[in-house]
C-alpha positions, 0 to 999 in steps of 0.5 A: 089932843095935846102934846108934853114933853113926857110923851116925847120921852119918858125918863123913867124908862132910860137906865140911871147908868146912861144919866150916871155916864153924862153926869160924869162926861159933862162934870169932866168937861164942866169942871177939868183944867184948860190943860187937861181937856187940851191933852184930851183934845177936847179943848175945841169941842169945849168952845163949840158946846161949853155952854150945855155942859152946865145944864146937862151937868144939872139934869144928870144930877138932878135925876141921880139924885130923884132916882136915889130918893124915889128908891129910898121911898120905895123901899121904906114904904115895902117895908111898912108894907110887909109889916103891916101885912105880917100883922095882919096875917099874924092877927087873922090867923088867931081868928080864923072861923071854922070854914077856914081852919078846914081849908087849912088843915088840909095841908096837915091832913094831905101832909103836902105844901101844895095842894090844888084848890078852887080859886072861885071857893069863898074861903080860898079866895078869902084865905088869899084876899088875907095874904094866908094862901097863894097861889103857886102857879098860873097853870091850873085845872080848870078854877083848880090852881096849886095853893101853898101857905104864904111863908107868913102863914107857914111861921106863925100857923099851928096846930091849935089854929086850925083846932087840932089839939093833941090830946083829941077824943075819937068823936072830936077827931071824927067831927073834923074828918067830916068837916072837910071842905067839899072840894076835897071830896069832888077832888078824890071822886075825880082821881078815883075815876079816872 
């Protein structure tokens, strides 16, 4: 078994403001006139341990600095992240199939922003897999869970996705009242019994 220095003490978990704080202790120590450190009294301590001043000034910046460009990085790649996912989602729902446009209209026809669904349904979970459904609580009915469109999905779905149109004829409306997902059905029987 073998033994780092990172097991010893893991810097990322240390709050930048302690390294702040040194770099700004050890910059004044490092950098201030005799007579100044002298009207603090620090003169002596400045003898005794002047030669870490340096090199805990250099660490101390150094990791203000990674932390600064780590946290550059990070926000530039969610950035790109949310773009890609916004794309995607925009795109996925111009080509939703039948089976998902029926998942989806129950939001229209329940007139409800959240509704419990089966997370281990194939289109659920697909429909979530697609950043389109999320799920609104770990607190659940057995695999039921509360699902709402994603904010994404909210903006961009209409009507015409899920294959609504205004001008409808009786058979085509009738067509998608019978086309409901199964789930919905087991869901009423279980409400109506109890």
């Amino acid at each position: 078994m073998s033994f780092s220095f990172s097991d010893l003490i893991d810097f990322s978990k240390v709050p930048i403001k302690i390294f702040i704080l040194f770099a700004i202790v050890s910059g004044i120590l490092l950098f201030g006139t005799d007579e100044f450190l002298a009207q603090l009294k620090l003169d002596e301590f400045e003898k005794d341990y002047g030669k870490f001043f340096g090199i805990v000034f250099i660490v101390c910046i150094s990791f203000i600095a990674l932390s600064i460009i780590y946290y550059i990085i990070k926000k530039i790649n969610v950035s790109i992240f949310k773009s890609k996912v916004k794309k995607e989602v925009i795109e996925d729902i111009k080509r939703l199939d039948p089976s998902e446009q029926s998942v989806l209209r129950e939001f229209f026809i329940m007139r409800r922003s959240t509704i419990s669904m089966p997370m281990d349904h194939p289109i659920v979970s697909g429909l979530m897999d697609k950043y389109i459904l999320v799920r609104k609580s770990d607190i659940g009915t057995g695999l039921y869970f509360p699902m709402a469109l994603s904010d994404l999905a909210k903006k961009h779905l209409t009507e015409f996705h899920l294959g609504l149109r205004k001008e409808m004829s009786e058979s085509e409306k009738q067509k998608l009242a019978n086309n409901r997902p199964q789930w919905t059905y087991d869901l009423l029987y279980e409400r109506t019994n109890k």
